[in-house]
C-alpha positions in Angstrom: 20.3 -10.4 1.4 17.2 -10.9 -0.4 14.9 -13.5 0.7 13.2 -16.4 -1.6 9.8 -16.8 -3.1 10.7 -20.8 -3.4 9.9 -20.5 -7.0 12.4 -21.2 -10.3 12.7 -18.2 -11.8 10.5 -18.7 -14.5 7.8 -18.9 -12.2 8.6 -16.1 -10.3 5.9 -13.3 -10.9 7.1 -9.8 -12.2 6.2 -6.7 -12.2 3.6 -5.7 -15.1 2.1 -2.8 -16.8 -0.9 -2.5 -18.4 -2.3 -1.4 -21.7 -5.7 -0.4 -22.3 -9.1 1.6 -21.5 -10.9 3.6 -18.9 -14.7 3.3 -19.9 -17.2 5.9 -18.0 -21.3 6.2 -18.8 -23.6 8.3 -16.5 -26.9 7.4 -17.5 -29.1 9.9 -15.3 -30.3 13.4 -15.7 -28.5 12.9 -18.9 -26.4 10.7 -20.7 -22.9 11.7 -20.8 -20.3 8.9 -21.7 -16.5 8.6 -22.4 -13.8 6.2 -23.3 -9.9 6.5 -23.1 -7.1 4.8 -23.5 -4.8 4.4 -20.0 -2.1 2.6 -18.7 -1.5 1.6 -15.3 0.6 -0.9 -13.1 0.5 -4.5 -11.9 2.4 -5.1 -9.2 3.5 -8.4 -7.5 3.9 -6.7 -4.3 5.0 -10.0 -2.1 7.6 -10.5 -4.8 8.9 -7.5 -5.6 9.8 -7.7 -1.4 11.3 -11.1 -1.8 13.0 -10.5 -5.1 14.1 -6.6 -5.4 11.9 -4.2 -7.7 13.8 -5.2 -11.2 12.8 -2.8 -13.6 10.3 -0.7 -11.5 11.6 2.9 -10.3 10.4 2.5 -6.6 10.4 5.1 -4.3 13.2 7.1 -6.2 12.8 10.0 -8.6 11.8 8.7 -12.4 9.9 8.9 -15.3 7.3 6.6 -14.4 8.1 5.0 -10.6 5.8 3.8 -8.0 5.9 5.5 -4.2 4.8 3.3 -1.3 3.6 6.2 0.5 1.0 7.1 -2.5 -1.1 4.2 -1.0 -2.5 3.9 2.8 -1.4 6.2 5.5 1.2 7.4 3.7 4.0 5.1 5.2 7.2 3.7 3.8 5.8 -0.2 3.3 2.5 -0.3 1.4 3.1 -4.0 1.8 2.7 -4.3 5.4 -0.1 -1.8 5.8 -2.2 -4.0 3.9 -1.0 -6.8 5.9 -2.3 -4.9 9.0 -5.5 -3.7 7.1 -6.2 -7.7 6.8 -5.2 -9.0 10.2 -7.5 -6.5 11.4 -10.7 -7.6 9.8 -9.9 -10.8 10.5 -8.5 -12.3 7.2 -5.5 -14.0 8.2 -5.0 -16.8 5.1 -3.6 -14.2 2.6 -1.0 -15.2 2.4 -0.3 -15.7 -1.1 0.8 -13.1 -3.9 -0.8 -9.4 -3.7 -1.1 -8.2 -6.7 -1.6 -4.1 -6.9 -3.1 -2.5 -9.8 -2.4 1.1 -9.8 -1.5 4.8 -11.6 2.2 5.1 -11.8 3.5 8.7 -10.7 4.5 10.2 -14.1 7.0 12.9 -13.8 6.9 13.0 -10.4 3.1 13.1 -10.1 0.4 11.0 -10.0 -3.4 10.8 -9.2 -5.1 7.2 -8.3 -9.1 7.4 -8.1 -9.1 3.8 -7.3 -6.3 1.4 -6.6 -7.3 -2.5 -6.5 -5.0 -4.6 -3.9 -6.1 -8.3 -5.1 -4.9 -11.1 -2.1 -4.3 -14.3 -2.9 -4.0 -17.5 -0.6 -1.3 -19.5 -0.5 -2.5 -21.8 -3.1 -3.0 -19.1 -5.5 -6.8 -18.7 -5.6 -7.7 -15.1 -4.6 -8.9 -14.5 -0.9 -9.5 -10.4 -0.7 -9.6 -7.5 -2.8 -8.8 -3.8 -1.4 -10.4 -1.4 -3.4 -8.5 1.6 -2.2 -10.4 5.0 -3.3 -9.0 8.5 -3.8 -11.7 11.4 -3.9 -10.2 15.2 -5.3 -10.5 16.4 -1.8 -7.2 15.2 -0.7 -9.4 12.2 1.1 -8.9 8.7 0.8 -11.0 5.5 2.2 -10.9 1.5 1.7 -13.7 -1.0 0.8 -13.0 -4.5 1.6 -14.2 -7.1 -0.4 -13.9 -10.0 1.6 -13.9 -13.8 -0.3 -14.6 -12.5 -4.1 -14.1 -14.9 -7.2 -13.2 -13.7 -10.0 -16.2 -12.9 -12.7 -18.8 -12.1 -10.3 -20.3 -9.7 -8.7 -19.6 -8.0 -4.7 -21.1 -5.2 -3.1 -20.7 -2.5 -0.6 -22.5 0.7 0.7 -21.4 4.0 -0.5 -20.0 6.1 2.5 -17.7 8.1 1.1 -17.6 11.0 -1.0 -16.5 11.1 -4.3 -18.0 13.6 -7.0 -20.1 16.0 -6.3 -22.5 15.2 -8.6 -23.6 12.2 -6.8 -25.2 11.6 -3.4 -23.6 10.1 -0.5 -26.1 6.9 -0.5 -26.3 4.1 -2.7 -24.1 0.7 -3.3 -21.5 0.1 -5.5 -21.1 -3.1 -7.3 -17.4 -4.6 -7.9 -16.4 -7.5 -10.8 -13.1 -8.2 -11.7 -11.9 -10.5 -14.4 -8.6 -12.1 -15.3 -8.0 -14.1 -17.8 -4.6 -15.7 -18.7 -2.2 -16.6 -21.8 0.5 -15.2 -24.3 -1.0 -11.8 -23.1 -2.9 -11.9 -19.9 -6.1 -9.2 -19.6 -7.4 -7.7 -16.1 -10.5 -5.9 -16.1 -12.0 -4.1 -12.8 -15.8 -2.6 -13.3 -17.6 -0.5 -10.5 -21.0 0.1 -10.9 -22.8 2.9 -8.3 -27.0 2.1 -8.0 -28.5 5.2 -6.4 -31.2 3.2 -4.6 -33.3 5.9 -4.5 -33.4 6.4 -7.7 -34.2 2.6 -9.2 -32.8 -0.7 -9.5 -31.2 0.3 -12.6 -27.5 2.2 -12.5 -26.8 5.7 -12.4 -22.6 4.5 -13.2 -21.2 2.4 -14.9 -17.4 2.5 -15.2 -14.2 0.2 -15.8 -10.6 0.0 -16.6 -9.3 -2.7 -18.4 -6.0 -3.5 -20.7 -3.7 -6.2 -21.7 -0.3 -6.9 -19.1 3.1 -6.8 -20.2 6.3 -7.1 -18.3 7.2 -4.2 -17.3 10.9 -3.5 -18.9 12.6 -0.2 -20.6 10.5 -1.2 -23.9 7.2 -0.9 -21.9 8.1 2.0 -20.2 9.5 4.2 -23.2 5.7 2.7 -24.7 3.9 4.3 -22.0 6.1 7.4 -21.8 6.0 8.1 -25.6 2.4 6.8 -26.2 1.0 8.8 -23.0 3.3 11.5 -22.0 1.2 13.5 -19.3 -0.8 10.3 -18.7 -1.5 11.3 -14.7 -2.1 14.8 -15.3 -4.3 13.8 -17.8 -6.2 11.9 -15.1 -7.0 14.5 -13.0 -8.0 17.0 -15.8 -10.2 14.8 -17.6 -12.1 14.4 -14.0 -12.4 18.2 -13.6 -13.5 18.7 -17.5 -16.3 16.0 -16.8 -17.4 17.8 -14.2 -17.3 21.0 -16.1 -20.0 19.0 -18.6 -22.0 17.6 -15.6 -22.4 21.2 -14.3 -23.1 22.6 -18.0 -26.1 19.4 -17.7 -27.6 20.6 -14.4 -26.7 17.3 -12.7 -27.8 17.5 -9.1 -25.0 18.8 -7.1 -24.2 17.6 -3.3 -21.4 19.2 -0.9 -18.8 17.7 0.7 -19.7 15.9 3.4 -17.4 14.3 6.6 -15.6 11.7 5.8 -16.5 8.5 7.5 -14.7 7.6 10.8 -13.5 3.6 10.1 -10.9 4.0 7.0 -12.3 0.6 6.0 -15.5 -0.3 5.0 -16.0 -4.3 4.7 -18.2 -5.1 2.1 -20.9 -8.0 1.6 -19.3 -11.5 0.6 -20.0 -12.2 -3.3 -22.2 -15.4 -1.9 -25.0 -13.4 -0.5 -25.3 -11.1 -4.2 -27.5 -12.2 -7.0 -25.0 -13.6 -9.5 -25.6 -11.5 -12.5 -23.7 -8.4 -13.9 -26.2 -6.1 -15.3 
């Protein structure tokens, strides 16, 4: 038996995808910039456990479907490793709707540089976000942004290794915007500072788009519009390298990975409130 949210139906959030952009400008040794149009998940994670995953291929073979153990340690319940992500740094009044915002696996494969696990209290206004990173080494870590409003900006350190084109050191700064109506629109940017560098930016990047129920119409949309849309991901990432490496950006190795899977990052009080 499926439990209740406690919510007519109307009011009962469903799963979403998105339609839009991933936006990408390196502004050091070089210039090199890029823009191109995505898709990606929004998922009502709380509800689709409550309610049953309607139209979302979950955990099963598909077209497009969405794998619980593509998120985390690997585990069977994405939901309740978050759950145990946020009792453990002490965040225990989430417990409103968590809203995931992630690649899809498309036929069968996917790649997620970032994942953004927004949690809500109870009364709706947003209490965490999880920004869950994937690097091309087969590595994953966390950053936890802990009591971020929407529109402005939060910070953490860098401490784990992504491209290898940029130095293990730095901050990056996190903004996320919602805004709602006929058609709601998310938008997630990450900016890296290489403080050694300058105050000024070495990244800026974001993905953005437009939310529609996910249904068969969105889904044959996505499929027919973006076909390879995952591999696509993960080439585009190794042909902007290519470029980088053509550009005699710096190049770093690999280092270890760090030893807490979390990083907690500094509360969006204590940063200057200003995106660049």
């Amino acid at each position: 038996m499926k439990a209740s949210t406690g919510l007519p139906p109307e009011r009962v959030p469903v799963a979403q995808i998105g339609f839009g952009q991933v936006r990408h400008t390196r502004h050091r040794p070089s210039r090199n910039a890029f823009t191109y149009a995505t898709y990606f998940l929004m998922l009502p994670m709380r509800s689709l456990r409550a309610n049953g995953p309607g139209a979302l291929a979950r955990n099963r073979r598909a077209a497009l479907s969405f794998h619980d153990r593509d998120h985390g340690e690997g585990g069977a319940d994405s939901l309740a490793w978050l759950d145990g992500v946020l009792q453990q740094q002490g965040i225990d009044d989430a417990q409103g709707e968590v809203w995931l915002h992630t690649y899809p696996r498309v036929l069968g494969y996917c790649f997620k540089p970032v994942s953004f696990w927004y949690c809500h209290r109870a009364d709706g206004s947003l209490r965490a976000v999880l920004a869950e990173v994937n690097n091309t080494f087969g590595e994953r870590h966390c950053y936890l942004l802990d009591a971020p409003r929407y529109g402005e900006p939060c910070e953490a350190a860098k401490v784990f290794h992504v491209s290898p084109f940029c130095p293990l050191q730095g901050r990056y700064r996190f903004v996320f915007m919602r805004t709602e109506g006929a058609t709601p629109r998310t938008v997630a940017r990450i900016d890296y500072f290489d403080d050694a560098l300058g105050a000024e930016p070495l990244l800026n990047t974001s993905v953005s788009g437009e939310l529609h129920p996910l249904n068969a119409r969105t889904v044959r949309r996505a499929l027919w519009t973006h076909p390879a849309m995952t591999f696509g991901v993960i080439a585009r990432i190794h042909w902007q390298a290519l470029r980088l490496w053509r550009q005699k950006a710096p190049f770093f190795r690999q280092p270890p990975a760090p030893g807490d899977f979390v990083t907690a990052a500094v509360p969006a009080a204590s940063v200057e409130q200003h995106v660049p």
